[in-house]
C-alpha positions as CSV (number, residue, x, y, z in Angstrom):
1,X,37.3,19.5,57.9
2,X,39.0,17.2,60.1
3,X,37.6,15.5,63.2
4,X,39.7,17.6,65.7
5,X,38.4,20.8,63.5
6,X,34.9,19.3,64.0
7,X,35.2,19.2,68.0
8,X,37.0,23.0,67.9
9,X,33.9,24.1,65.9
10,X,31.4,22.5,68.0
11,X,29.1,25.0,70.1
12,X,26.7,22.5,72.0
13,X,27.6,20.3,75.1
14,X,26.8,17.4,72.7
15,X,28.6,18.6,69.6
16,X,28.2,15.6,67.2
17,X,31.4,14.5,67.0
18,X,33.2,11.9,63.6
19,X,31.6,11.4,60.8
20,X,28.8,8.6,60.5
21,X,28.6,8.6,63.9
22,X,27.3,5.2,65.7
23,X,24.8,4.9,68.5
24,X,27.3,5.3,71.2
25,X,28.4,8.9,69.8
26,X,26.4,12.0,71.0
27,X,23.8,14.0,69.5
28,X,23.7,17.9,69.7
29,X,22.6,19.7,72.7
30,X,22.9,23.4,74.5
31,X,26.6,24.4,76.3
32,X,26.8,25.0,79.7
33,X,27.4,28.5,80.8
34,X,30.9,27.9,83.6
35,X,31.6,31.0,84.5
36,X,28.3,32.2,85.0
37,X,26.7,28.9,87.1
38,X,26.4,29.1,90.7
39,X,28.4,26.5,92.4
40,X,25.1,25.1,94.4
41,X,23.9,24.0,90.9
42,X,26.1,21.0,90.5
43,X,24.9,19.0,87.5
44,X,26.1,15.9,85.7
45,X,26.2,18.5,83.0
46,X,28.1,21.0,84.4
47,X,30.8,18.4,84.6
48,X,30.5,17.1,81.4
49,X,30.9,20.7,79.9
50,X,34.2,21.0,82.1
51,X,35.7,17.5,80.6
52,X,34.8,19.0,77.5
53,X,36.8,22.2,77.5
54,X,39.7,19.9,78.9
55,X,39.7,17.7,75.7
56,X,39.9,20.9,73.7
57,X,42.7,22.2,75.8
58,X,40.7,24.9,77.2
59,X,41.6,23.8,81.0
60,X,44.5,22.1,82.4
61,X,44.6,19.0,83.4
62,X,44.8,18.2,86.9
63,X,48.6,17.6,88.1
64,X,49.4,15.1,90.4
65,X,51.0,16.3,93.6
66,X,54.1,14.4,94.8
67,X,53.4,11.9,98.2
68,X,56.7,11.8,100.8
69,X,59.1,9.2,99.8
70,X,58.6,6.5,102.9
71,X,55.0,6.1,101.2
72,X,56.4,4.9,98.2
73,X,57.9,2.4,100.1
74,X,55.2,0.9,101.6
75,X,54.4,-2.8,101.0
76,X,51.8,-4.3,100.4
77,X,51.2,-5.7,104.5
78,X,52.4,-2.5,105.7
79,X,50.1,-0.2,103.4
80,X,47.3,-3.1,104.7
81,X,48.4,-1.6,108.7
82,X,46.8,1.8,107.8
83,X,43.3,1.7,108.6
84,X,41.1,4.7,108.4
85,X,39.6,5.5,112.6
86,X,36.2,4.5,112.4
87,X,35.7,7.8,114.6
88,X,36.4,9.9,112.6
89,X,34.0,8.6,109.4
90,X,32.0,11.9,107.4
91,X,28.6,11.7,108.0
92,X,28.8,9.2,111.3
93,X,25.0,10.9,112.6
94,X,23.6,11.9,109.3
95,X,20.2,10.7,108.3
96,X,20.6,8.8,105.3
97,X,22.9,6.3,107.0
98,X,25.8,6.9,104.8
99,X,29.3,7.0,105.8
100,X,32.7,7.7,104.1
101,X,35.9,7.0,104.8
102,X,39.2,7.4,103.2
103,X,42.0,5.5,101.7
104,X,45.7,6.0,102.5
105,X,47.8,6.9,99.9
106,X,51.3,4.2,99.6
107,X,52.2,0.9,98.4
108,X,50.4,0.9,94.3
109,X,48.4,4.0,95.2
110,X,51.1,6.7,94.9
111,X,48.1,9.4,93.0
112,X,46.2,10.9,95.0
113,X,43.2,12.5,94.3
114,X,40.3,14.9,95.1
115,X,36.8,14.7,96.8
116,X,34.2,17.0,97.2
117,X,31.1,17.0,98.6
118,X,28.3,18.5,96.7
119,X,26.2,20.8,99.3
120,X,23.8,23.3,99.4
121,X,25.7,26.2,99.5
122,X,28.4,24.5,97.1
123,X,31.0,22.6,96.7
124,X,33.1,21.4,99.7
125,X,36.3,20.2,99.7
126,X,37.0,16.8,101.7
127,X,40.3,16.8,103.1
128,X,42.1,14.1,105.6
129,X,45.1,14.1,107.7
130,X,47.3,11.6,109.3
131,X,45.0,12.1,112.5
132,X,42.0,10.3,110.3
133,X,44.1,6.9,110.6
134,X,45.2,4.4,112.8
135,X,49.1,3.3,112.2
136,X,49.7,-0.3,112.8
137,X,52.7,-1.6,114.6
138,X,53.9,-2.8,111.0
139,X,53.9,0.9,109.5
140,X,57.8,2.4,109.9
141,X,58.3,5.4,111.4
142,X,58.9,8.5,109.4
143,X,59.9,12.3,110.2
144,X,56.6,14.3,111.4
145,X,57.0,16.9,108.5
146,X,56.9,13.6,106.0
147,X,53.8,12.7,107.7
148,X,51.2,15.3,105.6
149,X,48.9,13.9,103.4
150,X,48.7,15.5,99.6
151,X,45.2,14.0,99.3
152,X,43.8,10.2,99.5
153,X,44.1,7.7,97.7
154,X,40.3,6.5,97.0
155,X,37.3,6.5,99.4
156,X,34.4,3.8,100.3
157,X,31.0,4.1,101.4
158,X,29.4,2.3,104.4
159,X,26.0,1.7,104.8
160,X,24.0,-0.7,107.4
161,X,23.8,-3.8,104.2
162,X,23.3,-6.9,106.4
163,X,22.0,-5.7,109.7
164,X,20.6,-2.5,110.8
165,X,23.1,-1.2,113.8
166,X,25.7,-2.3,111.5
167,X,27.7,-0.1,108.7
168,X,29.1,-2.5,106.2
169,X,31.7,-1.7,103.5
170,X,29.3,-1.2,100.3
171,X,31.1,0.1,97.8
172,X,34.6,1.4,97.0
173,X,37.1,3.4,94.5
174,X,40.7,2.9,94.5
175,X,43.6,2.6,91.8
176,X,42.7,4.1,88.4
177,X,39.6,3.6,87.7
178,X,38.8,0.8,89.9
179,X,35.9,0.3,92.0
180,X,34.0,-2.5,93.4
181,X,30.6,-3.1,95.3
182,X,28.5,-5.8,97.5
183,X,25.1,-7.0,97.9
184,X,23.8,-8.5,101.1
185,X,25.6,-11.1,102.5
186,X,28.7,-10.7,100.0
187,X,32.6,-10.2,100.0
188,X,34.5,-8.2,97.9
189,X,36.0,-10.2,95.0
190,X,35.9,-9.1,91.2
191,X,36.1,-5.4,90.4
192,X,34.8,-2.7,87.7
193,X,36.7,0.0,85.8
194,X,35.7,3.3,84.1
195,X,36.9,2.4,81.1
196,X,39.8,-0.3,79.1
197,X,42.2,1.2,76.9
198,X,44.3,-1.0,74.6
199,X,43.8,-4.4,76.5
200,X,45.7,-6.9,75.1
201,X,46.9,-5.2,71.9
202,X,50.3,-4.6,70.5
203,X,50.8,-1.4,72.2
204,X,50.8,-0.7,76.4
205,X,47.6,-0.9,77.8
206,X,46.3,2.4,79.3
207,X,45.0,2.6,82.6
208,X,42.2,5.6,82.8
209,X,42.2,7.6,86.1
210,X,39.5,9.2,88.0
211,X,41.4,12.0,89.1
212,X,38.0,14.0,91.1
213,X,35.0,12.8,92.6
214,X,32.0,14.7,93.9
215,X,29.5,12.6,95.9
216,X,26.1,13.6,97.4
217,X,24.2,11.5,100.0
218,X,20.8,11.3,99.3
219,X,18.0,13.7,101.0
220,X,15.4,11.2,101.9
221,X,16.0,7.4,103.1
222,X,15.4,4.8,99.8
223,X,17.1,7.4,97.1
224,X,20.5,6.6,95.6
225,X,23.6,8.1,96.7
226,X,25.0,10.1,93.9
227,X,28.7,9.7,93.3
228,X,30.4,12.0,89.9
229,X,33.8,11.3,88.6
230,X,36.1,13.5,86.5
231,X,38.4,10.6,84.3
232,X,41.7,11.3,82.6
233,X,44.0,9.5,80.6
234,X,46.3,10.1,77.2
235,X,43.6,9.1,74.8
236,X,40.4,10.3,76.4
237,X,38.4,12.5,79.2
238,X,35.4,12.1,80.5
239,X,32.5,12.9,83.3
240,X,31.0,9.8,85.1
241,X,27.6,9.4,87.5
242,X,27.3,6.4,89.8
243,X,23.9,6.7,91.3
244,X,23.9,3.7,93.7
245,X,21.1,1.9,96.1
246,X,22.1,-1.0,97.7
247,X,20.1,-3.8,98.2
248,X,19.9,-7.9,98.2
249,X,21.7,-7.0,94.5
250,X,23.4,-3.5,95.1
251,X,22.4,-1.7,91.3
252,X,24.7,1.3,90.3
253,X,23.1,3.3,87.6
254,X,25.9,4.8,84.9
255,X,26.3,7.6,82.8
256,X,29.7,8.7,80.9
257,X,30.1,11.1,78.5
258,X,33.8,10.5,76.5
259,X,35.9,12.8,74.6
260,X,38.5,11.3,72.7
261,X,41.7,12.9,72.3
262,X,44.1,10.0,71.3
263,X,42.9,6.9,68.7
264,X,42.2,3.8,70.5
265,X,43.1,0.2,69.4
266,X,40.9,-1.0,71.6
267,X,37.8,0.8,73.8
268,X,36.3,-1.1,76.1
269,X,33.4,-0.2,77.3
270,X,32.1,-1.6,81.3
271,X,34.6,-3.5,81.9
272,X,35.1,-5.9,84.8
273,X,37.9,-7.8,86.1
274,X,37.8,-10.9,88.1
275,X,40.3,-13.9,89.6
276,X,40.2,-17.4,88.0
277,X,43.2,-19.9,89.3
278,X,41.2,-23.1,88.8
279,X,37.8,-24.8,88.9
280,X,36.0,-28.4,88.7
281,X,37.6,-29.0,85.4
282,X,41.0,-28.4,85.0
283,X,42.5,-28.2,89.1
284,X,45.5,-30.1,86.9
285,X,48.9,-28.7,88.2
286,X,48.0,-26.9,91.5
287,X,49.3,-28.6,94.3
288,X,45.9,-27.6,96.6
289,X,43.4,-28.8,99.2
290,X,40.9,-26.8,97.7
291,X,38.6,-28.1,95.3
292,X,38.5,-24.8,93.0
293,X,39.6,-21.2,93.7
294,X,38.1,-18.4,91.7
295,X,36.0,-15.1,92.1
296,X,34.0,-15.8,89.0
297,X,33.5,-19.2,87.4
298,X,31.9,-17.9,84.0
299,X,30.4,-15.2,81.7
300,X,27.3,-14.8,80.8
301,X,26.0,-13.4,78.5
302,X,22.3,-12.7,77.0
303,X,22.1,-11.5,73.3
304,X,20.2,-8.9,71.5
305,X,18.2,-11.9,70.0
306,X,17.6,-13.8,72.9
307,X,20.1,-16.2,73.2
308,X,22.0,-17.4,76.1
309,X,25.8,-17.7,76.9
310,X,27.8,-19.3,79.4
311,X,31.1,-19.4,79.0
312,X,33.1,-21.6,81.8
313,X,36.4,-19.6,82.6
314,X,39.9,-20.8,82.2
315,X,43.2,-20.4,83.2
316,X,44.9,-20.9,79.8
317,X,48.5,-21.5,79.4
318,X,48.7,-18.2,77.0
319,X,46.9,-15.2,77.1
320,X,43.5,-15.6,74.6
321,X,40.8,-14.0,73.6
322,X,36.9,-15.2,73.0
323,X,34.4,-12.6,70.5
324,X,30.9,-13.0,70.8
325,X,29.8,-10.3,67.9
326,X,26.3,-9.0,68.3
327,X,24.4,-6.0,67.7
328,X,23.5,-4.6,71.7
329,X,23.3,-7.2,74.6
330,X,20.7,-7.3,76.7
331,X,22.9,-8.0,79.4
332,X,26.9,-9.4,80.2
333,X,28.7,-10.1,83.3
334,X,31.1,-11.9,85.4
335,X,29.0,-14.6,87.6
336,X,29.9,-16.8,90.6
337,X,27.4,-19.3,90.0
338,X,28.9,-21.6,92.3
339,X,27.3,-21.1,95.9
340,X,28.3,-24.7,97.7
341,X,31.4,-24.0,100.4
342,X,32.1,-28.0,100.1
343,X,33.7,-26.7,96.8
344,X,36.0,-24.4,98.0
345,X,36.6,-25.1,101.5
346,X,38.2,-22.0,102.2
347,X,36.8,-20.6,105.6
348,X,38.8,-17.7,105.0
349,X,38.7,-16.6,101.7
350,X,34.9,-17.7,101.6
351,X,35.2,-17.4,97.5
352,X,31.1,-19.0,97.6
353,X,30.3,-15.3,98.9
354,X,32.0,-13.4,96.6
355,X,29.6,-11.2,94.3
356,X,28.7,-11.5,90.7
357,X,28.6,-7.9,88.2
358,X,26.2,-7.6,85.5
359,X,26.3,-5.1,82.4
360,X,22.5,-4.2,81.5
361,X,22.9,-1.4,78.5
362,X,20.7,1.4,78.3
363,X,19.9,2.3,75.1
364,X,21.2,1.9,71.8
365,X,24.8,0.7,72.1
366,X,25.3,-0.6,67.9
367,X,27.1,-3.2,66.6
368,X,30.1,-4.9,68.5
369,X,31.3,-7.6,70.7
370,X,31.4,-8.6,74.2
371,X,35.3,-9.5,74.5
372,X,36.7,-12.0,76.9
373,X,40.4,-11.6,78.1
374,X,41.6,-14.6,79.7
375,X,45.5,-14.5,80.9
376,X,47.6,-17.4,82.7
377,X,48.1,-17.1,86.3
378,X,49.9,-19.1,89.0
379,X,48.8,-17.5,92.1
380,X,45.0,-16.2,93.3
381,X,46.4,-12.6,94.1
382,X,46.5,-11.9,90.4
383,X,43.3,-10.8,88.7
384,X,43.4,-12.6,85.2
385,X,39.8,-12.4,83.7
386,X,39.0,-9.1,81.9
387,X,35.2,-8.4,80.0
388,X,34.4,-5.8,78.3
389,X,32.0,-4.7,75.7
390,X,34.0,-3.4,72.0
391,X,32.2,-0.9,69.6
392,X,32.5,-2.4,65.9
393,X,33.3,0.7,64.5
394,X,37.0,2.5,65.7
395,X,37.7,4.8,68.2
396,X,39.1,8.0,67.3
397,X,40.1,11.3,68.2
398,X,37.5,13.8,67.9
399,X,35.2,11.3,69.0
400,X,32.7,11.8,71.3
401,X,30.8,8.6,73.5
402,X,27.9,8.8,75.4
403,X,27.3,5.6,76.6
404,X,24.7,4.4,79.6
405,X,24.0,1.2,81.6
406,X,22.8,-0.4,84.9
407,X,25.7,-2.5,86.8
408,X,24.5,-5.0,89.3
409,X,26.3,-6.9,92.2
410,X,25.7,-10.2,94.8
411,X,23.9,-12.9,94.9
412,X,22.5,-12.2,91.6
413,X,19.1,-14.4,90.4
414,X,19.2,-16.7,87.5
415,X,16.9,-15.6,84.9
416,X,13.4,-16.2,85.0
417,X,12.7,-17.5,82.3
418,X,12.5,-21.5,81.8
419,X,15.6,-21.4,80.0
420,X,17.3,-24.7,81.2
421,X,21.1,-23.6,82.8
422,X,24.8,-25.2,82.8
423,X,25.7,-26.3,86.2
424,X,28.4,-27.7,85.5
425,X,31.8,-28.6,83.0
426,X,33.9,-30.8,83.0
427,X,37.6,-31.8,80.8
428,X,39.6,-35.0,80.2
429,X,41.1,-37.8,78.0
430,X,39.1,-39.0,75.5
431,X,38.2,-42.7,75.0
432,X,36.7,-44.9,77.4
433,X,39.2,-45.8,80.5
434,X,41.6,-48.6,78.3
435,X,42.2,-45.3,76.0
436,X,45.6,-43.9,75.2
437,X,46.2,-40.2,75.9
438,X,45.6,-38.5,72.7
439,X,46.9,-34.8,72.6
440,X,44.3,-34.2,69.5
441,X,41.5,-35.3,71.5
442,X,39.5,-34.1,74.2
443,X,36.2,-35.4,76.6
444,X,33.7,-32.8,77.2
445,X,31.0,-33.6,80.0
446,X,28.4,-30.7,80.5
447,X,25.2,-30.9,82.5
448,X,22.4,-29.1,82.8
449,X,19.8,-28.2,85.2
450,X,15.9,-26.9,84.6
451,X,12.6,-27.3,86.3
452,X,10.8,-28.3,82.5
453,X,13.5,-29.9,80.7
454,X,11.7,-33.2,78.7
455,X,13.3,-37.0,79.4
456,X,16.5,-37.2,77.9
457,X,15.4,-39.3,74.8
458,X,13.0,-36.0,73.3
459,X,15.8,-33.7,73.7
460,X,18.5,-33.5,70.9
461,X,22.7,-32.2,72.1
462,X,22.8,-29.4,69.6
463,X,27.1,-29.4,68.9
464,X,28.9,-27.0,66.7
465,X,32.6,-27.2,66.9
466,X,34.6,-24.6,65.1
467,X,38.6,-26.0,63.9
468,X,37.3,-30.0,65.0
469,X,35.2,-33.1,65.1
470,X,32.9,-34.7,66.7
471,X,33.5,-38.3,67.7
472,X,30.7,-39.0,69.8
473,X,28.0,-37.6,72.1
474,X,25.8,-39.2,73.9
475,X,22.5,-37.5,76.7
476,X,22.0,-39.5,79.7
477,X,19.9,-38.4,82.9
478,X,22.0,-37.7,85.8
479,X,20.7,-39.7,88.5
480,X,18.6,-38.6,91.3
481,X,19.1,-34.9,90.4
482,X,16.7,-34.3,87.8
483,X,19.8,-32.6,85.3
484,X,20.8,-34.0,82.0
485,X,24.3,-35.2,81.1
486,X,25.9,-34.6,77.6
487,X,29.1,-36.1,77.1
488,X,31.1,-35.4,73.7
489,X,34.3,-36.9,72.4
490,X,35.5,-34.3,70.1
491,X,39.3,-33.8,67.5
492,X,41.0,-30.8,66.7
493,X,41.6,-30.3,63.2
494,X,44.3,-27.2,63.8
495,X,46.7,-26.4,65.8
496,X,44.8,-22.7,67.1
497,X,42.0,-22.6,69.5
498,X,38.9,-24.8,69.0
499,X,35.3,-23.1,69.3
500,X,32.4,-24.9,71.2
501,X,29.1,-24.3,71.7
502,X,26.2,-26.8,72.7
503,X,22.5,-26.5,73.4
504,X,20.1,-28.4,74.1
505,X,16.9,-28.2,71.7
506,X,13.7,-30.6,71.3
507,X,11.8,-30.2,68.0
508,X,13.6,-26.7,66.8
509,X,13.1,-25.4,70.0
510,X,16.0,-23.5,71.9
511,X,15.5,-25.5,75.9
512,X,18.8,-24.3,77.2
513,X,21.3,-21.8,77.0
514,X,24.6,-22.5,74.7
515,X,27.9,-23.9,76.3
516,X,30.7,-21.8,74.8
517,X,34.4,-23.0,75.1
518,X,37.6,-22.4,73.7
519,X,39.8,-25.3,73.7
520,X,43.4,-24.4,73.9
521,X,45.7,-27.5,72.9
522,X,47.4,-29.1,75.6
């Protein structure tokens, strides 16, 4: 029996589906009754028993009606000119202080989609019209009858974040399977998908869709707003929950059960995507008065096992690639730990605002890797920083995922423990200042900061370089600041990327987390 066979055969919602199935992949449990359920029963379940039938070709899949031609147009400053009327926002006098607005269709956003709102007596369809937006003088003019709207092109919710007579813009979903969220006292800067399909492998990369979305305020002030997602793409369907609170951190809890209908190359599961143009160590070659420009500065990550990661950004010259193989994280995400303005000083784009996202799994997620995509870039409009967790075993078709994890955004705390941090690294020439420039060698200077860290003579530079040497390293204290100073002189040995990682350790035990880099020749 093959696996397609398998999933035809299967008569549970949870059908087991592949043989030797991994953690991620579902166990067995009861159908769902669709033509029989009344509609005022809406269920995560119900949904997930609808994706189902669509991966076994038991529904269609929804078709995406044509928008008028002058939105196809659109640019991207006369798409910006739409704005949704304030007015006109669903649930303006509700209770639960929620409000939802829409996103014009135009410009990239050429799909619309579908909203409903789950309500007591069913489900109700959300519809908008040109009379929900305000045109801007930049928006040409078109013929009346071209005017209609076939649907929107996302939505966001508001909600009163950073002052209470004030509804700020918490959280929103727009393009694919984008969507993005603040906590208090943030800007928007790096985003979240659904799910990545074939990033960075020889084939095209696929760009999952959330096609329908049914969202339910919450009853009672303090409970989460519910927001469900139907996702399509060539190679898999799905149903997603979002059930979000907002907060100092705004937490989204996620569910998403996956059908597989096309082999991957490449899953990736709670992926982010962030903006890295340049930072304290390597501004070389932008012609800028700012001192760094980024919406992320690092990923960290914290290992089944304890350990800690951070891994400084770059903007390399060539796409690459970083695998940090581990059996389930504790936790991975996309930070901006860099909160002083004096080093951006950009008093519009404010990048010491913008939020941090972090992956916390839920359950048992197996063996796999937390993958780091890292592309050039010559402009801060491009996002070039992808992060995704990668099951060890394939992804294929018949496959089913059920995968489950808490996603948090803002300001976000360091960790509590007394795990000494990097805060900060830096890249030059080698040598000592009389020095030749040396292509094969390379100056690393990495600090870090903790409340318990011993004197710098008890503590030991813990250096493993992977494809290179180490020349020197030396520990100094930095002065007046209480941080520690590691500076390493280190050759490459090969022409392909070189592997870093340093900690700092005193009598076998683990004081700080590990420095990763990937040194890309010059």
């Amino acid at each position: 029996m093959n696996r397609r066979d398998f999933l035809k055969g299967g008569t549970g919602l949870a059908v087991l589906l592949g043989i030797g199935a991994g953690p991620l992949r579902a166990g067995v449990a009861h159908a769902i009754d669709l033509e029989n359920m009344p509609p005022s029963t809406f269920s995560f379940e119900w949904l997930t028993e609808k994706m189902r039938r669509q991966a076994l070709g038991q529904s269609a899949p929804k078709s995406i009606p044509p928008i008028p031609e002058w939105l196809t147009q659109l640019d991207y400053d006369q798409h910006r000119a739409i704005r949704f009327d304030p007015e006109r926002a669903l649930w303006a006098d509700a209770d639960h202080s929620y409000e939802l607005q829409a996103f014009h269709p135009g410009w990239l956003f050429n799909e619309p989609l579908r909203i409903f709102e789950i309500a007591e007596d069913g489900l109700k369809a959300l519809t908008f019209s040109e009379e929900d937006f305000i045109y801007g003088a930049r928006v040409p003019a078109h013929p009346e009858e071209e005017g209609r709207l076939p649907g929107p092109a996302g939505f966001r919710l508001h909600y009163p974040l950073n002052a209470k007579d004030y509804k700020d813009e918490l959280v929103s979903f727009l393009g694919a399977s984008y969507f993005r969220a603040l906590g208090k006292g943030s800007r928007y800067g790096l985003s979240a998908r659904g799910l990545a399909v074939n990033t960075i492998t020889d084939g095209a990369e696929e760009f999952p869709r959330f096609t329908t979305f049914y969202v339910r305020p919450p009853e009672e002030q303090g409970a989460p707003f519910a927001v469900y997602a139907e996702l399509e793409s060539a190679s898999v369907v799905g149903a997603y929950e979002f059930l979000i609170t907002p907060g100092e951190a705004t937490v989204m809890d996620v569910r998403a059960h996956l059908f597989v209908t096309r082999t991957m190359d490449r899953c990736g599961v709670a992926p982010l995507t962030s903006m890295y143009l340049y930072g304290e160590g390597d501004s070389a070659g932008f012609d800028d008065y700012r001192p760094e420009v980024h919406d992320s500065d690092g990923l960290f990550i914290h290992a089944s096992h304890g350990e800690q990661i951070w891994r400084p950004l770059a903007n390399p010259r060539k796409i690459q690639s970083s695998f940090f193989s581990m059996k389930t994280p504790q936790g991975f995400g996309l930070m901006q730990r860099d909160r002083r303005f004096e080093n951006y000083q950009d008093l519009e784009a404010r990048y010491e605002l913008r939020p941090s996202a972090y992956v916390e799994p839920k359950g048992d997620w197996g063996e796999g890797s937390v993958v780091l995509v890292e592309l050039p870039s010559d402009k801060e409009v491009n996002d070039n920083t992808v992060a995704f967790w990668q099951p060890k075993d394939p992804v294929t078709v018949g496959d089913r995922l059920e995968l489950a994890y808490r996603l948090s955004w803002g300001d976000l705390p360091q960790d509590a423990s007394k795990t000494a941090r990097v805060y900060s690294a830096r890249m030059g020439t080698a040598g000592h200042s009389a020095s030749d420039r040396d292509p094969l060698r390379r100056k690393f200077v990495v600090e870090f900061e903790g409340n318990d860290l011993p004197s710098a003579g008890d503590i030991s530079p813990e250096l493993n370089v992977k494809g290179g040497v180490v020349e020197h390293v030396l520990i100094e204290p930095v002065v007046d600041t209480g941080r520690l100073r590691v500076t390493a002189d280190l050759r490459r040995t090969q022409e392909g990327p070189v592997e870093i990682a340093l900690h700092l350790s005193a009598d076998e035990i683990v004081l700080s987390e590990t420095f990763a880099y990937q040194w890309e020749r010059l």
